[in-house]
N, CA, C and O atoms as CSV, one atom per row, in Angstrom:
chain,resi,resn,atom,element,x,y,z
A,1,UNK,N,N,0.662,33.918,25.291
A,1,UNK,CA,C,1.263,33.504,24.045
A,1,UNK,C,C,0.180,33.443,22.962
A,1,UNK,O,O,-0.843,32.761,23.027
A,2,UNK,N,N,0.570,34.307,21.887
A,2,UNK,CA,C,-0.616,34.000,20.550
A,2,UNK,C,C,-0.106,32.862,20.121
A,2,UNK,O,O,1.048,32.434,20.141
A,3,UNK,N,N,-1.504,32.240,19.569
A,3,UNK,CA,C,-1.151,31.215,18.804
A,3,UNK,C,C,-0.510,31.798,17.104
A,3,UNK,O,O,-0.171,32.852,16.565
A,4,UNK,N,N,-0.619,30.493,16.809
A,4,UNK,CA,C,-0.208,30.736,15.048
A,4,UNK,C,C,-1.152,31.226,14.461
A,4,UNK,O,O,-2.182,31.012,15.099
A,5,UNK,N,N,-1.384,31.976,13.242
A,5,UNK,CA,C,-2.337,31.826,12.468
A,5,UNK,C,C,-2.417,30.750,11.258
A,5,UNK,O,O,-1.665,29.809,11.003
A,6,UNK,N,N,-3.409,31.140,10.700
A,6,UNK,CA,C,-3.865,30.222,9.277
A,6,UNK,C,C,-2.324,30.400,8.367
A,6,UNK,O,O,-1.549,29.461,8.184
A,7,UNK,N,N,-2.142,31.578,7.950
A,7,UNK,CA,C,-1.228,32.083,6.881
A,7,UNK,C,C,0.091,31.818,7.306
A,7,UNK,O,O,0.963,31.642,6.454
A,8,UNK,N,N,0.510,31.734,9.226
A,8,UNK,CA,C,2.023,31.742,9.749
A,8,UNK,C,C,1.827,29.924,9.140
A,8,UNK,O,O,2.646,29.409,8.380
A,9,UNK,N,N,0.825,29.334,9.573
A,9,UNK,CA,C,1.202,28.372,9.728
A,9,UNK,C,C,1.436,27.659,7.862
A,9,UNK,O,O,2.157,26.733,7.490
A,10,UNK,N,N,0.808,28.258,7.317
A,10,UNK,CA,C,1.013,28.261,5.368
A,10,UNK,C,C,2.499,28.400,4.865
A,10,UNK,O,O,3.246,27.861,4.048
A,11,UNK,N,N,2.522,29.399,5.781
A,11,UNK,CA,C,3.796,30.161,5.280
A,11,UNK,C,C,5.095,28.387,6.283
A,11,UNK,O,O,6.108,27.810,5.886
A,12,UNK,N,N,4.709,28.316,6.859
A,12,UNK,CA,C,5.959,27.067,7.661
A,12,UNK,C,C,5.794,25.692,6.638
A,12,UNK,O,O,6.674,25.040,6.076
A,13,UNK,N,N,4.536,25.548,6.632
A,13,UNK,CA,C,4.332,24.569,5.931
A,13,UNK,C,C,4.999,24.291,4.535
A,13,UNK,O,O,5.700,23.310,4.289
A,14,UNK,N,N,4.695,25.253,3.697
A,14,UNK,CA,C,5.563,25.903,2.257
A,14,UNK,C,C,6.549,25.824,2.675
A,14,UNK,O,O,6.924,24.996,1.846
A,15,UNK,N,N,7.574,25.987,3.414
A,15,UNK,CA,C,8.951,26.024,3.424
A,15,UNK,C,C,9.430,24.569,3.748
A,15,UNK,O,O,10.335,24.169,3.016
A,16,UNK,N,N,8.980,23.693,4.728
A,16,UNK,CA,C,9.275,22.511,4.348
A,16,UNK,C,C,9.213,21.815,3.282
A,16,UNK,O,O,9.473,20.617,3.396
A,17,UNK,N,N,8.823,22.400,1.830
A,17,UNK,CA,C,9.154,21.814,0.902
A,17,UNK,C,C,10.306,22.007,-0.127
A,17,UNK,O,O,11.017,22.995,0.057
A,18,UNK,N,N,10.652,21.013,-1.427
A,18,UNK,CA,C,11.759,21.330,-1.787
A,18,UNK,C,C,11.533,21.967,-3.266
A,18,UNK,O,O,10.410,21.862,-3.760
A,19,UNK,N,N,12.498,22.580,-3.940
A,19,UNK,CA,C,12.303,23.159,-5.681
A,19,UNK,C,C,14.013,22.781,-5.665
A,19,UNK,O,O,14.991,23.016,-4.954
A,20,UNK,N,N,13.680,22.033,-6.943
A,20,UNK,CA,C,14.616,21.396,-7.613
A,20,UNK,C,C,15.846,22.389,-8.567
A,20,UNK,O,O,17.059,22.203,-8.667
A,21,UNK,N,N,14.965,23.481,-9.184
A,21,UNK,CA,C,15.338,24.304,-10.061
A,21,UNK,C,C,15.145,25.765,-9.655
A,21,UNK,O,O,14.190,26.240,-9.041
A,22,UNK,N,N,15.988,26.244,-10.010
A,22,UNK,CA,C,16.134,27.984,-9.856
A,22,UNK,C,C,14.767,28.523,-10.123
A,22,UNK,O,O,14.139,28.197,-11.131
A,23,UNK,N,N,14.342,29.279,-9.297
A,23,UNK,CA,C,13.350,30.187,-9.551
A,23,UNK,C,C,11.711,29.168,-9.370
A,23,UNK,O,O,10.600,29.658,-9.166
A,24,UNK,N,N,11.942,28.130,-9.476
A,24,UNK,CA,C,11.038,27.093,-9.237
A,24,UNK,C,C,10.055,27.793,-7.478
A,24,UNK,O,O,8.840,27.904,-7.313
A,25,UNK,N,N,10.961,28.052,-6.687
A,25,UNK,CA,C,10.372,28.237,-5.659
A,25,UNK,C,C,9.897,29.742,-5.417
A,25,UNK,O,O,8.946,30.025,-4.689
A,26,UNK,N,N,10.476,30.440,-5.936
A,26,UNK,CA,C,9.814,31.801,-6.091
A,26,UNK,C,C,8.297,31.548,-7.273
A,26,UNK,O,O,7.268,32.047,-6.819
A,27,UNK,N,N,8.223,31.203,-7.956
A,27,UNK,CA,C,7.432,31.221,-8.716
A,27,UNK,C,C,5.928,30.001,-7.836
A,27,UNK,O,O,4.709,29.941,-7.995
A,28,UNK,N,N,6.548,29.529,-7.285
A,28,UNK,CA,C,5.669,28.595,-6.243
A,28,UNK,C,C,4.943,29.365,-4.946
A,28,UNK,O,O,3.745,29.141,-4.768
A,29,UNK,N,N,5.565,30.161,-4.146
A,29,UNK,CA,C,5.496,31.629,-3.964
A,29,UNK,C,C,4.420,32.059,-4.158
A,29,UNK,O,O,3.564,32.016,-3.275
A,30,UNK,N,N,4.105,32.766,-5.784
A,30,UNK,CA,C,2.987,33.104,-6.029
A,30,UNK,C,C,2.005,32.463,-6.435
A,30,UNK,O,O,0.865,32.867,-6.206
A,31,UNK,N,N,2.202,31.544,-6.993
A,31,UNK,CA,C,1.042,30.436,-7.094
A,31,UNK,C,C,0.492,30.436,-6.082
A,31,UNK,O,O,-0.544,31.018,-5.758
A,32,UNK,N,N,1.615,29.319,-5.111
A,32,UNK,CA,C,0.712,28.810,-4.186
A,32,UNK,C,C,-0.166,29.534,-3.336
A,32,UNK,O,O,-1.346,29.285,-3.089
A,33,UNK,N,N,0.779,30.760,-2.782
A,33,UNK,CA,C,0.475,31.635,-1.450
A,33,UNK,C,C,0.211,33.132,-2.041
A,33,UNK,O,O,-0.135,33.986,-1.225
A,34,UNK,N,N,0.324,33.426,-3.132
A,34,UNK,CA,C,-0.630,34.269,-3.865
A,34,UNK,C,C,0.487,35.827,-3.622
A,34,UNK,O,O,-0.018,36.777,-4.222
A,35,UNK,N,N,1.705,36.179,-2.957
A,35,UNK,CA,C,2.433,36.895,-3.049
A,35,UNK,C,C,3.858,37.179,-3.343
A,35,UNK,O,O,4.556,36.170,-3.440
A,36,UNK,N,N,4.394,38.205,-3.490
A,36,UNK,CA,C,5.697,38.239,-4.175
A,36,UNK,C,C,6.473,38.160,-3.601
A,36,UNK,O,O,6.538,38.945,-2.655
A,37,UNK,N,N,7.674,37.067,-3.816
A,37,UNK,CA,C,8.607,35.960,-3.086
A,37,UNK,C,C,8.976,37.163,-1.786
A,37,UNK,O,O,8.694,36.984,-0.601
A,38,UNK,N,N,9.677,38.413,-2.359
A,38,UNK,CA,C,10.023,39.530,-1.500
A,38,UNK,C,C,9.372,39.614,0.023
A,38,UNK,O,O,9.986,39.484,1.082
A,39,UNK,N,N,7.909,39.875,-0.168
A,39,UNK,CA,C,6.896,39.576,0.979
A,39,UNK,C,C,7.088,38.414,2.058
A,39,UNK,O,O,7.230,38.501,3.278
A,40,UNK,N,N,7.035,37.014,1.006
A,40,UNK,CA,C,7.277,35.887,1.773
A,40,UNK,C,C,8.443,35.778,2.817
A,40,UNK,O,O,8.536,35.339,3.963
A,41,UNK,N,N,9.222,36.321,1.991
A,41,UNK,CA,C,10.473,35.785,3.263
A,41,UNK,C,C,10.780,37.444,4.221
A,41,UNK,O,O,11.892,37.743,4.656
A,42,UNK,N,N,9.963,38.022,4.324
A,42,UNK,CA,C,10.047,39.420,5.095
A,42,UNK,C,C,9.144,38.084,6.219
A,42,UNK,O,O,9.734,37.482,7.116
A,43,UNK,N,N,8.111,37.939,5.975
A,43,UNK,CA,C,7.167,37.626,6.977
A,43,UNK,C,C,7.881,35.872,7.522
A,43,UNK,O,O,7.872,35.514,8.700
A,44,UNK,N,N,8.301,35.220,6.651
A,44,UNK,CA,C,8.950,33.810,7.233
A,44,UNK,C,C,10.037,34.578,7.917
A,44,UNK,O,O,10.285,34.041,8.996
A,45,UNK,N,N,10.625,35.411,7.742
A,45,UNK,CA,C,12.499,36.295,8.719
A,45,UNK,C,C,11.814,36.253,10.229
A,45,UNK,O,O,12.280,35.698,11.224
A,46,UNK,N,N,10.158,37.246,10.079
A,46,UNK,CA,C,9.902,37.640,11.490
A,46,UNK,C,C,8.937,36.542,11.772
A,46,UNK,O,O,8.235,36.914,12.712
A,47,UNK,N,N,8.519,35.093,11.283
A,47,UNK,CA,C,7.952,34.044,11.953
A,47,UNK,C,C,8.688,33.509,12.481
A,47,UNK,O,O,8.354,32.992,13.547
A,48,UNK,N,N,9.681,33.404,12.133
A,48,UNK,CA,C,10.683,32.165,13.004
A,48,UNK,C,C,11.716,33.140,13.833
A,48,UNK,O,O,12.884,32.822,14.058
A,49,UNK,N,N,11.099,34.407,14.266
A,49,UNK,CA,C,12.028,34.927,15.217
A,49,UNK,C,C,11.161,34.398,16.764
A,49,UNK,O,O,11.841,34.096,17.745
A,50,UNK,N,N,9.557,34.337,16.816
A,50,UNK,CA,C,8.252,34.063,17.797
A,50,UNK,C,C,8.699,32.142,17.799
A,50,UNK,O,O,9.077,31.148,17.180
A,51,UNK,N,N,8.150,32.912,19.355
A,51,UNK,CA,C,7.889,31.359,20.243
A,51,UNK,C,C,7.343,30.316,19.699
A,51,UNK,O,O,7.653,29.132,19.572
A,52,UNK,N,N,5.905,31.407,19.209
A,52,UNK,CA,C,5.012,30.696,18.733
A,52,UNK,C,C,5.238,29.399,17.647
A,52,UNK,O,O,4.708,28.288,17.633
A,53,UNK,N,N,6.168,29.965,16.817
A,53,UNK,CA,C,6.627,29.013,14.956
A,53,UNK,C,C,7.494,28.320,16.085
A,53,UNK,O,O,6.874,27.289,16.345
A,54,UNK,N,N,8.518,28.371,16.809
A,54,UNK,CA,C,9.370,27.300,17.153
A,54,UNK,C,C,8.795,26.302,18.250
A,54,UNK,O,O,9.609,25.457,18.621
A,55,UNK,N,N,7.824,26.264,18.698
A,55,UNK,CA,C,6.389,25.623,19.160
A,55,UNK,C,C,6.236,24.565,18.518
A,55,UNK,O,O,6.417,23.365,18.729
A,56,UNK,N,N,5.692,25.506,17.294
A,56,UNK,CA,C,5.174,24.438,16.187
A,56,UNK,C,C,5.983,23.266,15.724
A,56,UNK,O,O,5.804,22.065,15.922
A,57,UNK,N,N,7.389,24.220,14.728
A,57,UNK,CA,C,7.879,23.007,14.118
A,57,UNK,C,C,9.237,24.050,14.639
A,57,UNK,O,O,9.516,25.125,14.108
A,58,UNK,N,N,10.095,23.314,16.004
A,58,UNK,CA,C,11.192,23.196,16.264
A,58,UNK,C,C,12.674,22.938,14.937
A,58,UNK,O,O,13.536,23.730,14.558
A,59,UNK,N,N,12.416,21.560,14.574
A,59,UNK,CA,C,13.393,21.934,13.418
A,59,UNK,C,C,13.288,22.433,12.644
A,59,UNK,O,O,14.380,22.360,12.080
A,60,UNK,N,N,12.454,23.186,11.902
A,60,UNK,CA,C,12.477,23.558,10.863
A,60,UNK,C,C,12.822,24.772,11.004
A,60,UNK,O,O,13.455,25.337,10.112
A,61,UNK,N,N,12.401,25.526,12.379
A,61,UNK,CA,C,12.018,27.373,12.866
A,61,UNK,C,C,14.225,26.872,13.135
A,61,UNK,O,O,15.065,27.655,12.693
A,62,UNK,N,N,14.510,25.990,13.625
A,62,UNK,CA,C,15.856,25.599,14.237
A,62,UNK,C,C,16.971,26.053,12.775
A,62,UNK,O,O,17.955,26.780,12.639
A,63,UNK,N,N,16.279,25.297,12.009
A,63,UNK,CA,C,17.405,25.459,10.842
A,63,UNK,C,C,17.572,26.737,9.764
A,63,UNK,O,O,18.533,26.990,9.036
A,64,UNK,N,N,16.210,27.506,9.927
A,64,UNK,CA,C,16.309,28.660,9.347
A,64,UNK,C,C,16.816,29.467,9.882
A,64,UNK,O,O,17.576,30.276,9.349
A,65,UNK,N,N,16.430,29.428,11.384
A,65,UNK,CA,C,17.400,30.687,12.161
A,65,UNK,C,C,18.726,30.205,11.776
A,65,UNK,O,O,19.263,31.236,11.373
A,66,UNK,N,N,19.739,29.079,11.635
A,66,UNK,CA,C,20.738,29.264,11.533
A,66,UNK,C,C,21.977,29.427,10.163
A,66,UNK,O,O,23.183,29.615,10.003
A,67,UNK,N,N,20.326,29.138,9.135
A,67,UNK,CA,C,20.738,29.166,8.010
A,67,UNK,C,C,21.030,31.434,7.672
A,67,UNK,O,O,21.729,32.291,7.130
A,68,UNK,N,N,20.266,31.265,8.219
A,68,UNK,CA,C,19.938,33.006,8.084
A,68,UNK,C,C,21.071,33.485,9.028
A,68,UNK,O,O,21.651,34.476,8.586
A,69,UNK,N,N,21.558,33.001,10.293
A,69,UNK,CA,C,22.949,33.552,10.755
A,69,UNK,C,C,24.224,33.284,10.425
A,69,UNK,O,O,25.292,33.711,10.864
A,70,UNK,N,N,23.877,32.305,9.360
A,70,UNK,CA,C,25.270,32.109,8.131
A,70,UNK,C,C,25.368,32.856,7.354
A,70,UNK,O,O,26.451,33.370,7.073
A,71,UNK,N,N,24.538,33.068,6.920
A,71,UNK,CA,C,24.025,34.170,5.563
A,71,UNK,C,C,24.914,35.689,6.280
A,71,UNK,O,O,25.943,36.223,5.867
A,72,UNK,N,N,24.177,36.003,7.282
A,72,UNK,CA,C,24.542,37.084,8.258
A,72,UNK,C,C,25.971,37.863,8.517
A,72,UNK,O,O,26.384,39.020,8.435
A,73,UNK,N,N,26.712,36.010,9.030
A,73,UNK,CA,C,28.006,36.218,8.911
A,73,UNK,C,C,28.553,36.426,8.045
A,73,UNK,O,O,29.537,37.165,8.089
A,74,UNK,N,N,28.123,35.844,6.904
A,74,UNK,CA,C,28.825,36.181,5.253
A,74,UNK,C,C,29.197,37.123,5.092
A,74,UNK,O,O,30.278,37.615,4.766
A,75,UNK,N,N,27.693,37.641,5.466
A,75,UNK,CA,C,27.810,39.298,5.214
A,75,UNK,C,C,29.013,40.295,5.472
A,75,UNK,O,O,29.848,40.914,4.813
A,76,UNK,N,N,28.664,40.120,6.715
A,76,UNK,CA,C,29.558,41.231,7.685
A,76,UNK,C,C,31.095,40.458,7.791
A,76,UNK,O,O,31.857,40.895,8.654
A,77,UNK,N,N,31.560,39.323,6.930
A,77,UNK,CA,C,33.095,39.112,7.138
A,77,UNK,C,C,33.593,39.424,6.325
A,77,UNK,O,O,34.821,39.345,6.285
């Protein structure tokens, strides 16, 4: 099992937080973590698919996967 890295674990950390206002968190995004929101959530989709992120932080890796298989279903109904 790999561990986490520096950046998986940046990238988990950043998402436990909250933005109040539209666009607030994309724009936090690049500030904080220095890339374009697009990037971020390509690489948070395939962190919380690994052992490794649901290791770490169980609820959090817990609620995105299921927020993202709502989204999913949306889709395709």
């Amino acid at each position: 099992m790999t561990a986490l890295s520096e950046r998986d674990m940046r990238l988990l950390a950043f998402e436990r937080g909250t933005w109040r206002t539209p666009g607030a968190k994309e724009q936090a995004i690049a500030e904080a973590l220095g890339m374009p929101s697009t990037r971020y959530y390509q690489l948070l989709s395939e962190l919380i698919d690994s052992p490794e992120a649901l290791k770490f932080d169980p609820a959090l890796v817990k609620r995105l996967r299921a927020q993202r298989a709502r989204r999913q279903r949306m889709r395709t109904s």
